[in-house]
C-alpha positions in Angstrom: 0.0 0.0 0.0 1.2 3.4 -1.2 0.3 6.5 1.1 2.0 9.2 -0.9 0.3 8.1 -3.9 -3.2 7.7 -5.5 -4.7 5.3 -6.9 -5.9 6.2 -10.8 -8.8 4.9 -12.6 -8.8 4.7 -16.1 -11.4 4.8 -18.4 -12.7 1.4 -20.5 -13.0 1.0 -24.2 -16.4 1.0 -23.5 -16.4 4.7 -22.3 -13.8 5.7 -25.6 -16.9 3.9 -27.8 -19.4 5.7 -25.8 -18.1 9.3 -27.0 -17.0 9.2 -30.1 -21.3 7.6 -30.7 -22.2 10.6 -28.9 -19.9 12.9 -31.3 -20.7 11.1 -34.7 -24.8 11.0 -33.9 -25.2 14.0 -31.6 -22.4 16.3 -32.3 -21.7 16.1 -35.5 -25.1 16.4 -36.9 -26.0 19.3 -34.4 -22.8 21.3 -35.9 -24.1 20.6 -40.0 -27.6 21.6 -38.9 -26.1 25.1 -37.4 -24.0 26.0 -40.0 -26.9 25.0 -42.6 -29.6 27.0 -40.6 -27.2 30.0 -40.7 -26.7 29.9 -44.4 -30.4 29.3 -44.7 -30.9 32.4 -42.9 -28.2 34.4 -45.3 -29.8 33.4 -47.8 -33.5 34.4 -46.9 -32.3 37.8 -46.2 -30.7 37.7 -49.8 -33.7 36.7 -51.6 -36.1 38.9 -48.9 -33.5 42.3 -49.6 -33.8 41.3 -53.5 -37.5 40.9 -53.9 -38.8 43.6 -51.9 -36.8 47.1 -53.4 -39.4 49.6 -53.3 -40.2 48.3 -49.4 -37.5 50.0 -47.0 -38.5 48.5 -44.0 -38.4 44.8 -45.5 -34.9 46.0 -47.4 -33.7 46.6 -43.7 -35.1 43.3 -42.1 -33.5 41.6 -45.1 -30.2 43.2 -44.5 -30.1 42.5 -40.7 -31.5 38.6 -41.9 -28.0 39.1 -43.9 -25.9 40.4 -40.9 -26.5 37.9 -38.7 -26.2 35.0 -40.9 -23.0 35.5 -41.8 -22.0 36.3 -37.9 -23.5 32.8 -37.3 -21.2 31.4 -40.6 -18.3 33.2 -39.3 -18.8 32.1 -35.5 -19.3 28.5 -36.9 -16.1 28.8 -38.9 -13.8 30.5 -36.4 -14.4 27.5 -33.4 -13.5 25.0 -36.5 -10.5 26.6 -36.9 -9.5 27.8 -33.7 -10.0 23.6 -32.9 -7.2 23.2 -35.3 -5.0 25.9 -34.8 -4.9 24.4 -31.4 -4.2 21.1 -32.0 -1.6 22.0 -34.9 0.1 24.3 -32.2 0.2 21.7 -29.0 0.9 19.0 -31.7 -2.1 17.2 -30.9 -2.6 13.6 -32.8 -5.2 11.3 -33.1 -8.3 13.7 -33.2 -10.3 13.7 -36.6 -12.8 16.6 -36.3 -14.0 16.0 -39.9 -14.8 12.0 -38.8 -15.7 13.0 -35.1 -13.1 9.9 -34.4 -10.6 9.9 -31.7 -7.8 7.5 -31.1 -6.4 7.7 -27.6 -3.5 6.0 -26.3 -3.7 2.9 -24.0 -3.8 3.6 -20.9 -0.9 2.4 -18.7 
């Protein structure tokens, strides 16, 4: 028996499984559908901005439509690639964020 020292528990397989089904049926699909509602959104105000010339309240709703789908694009599109700027930088290996797929190392 060690006082000085604790014991460690490491996670199972079964937990690894576990999260990367969570990431590729949850995650993953949740991310698509808010990029794709944003540029759903863009492209409402585009087509509402378009159609509706002579109206310059609609013109305005269209253009703030516009605004903020491209804030929700660019949000979307800056976490992506802060996510890989920071594992480029710290060298990390093994994450896929385009599969959702992680390969950790066996615990010792």
């Amino acid at each position: 028996m060690n006082l000085f020292f604790t014991n460690v528990a490491y996670a199972s397989e079964n937990v690894d499984q576990f999260i990367m089904k969570v990431n590729g049926t949850i995650i993953n699909p949740l991310i698509i559908l808010l990029f794709a509602l944003a540029l759903v959104f863009f492209i409402y105000g585009v087509v509402e901005f378009i159609s509706n010339q002579d109206n310059e309240e609609k013109k305005t709703t269209g253009k703030s439509h516009m605004i903020w789908g491209l804030i929700g694009i660019t949000i979307m599109m800056g976490v992506f690639m802060i996510m890989k700027m920071l594992m480029n930088t710290f060298n990390i290996k093994g994450i896929d964020v385009e599969k959702g797929t992680v390969d950790l190392p066996p615990a010792n």
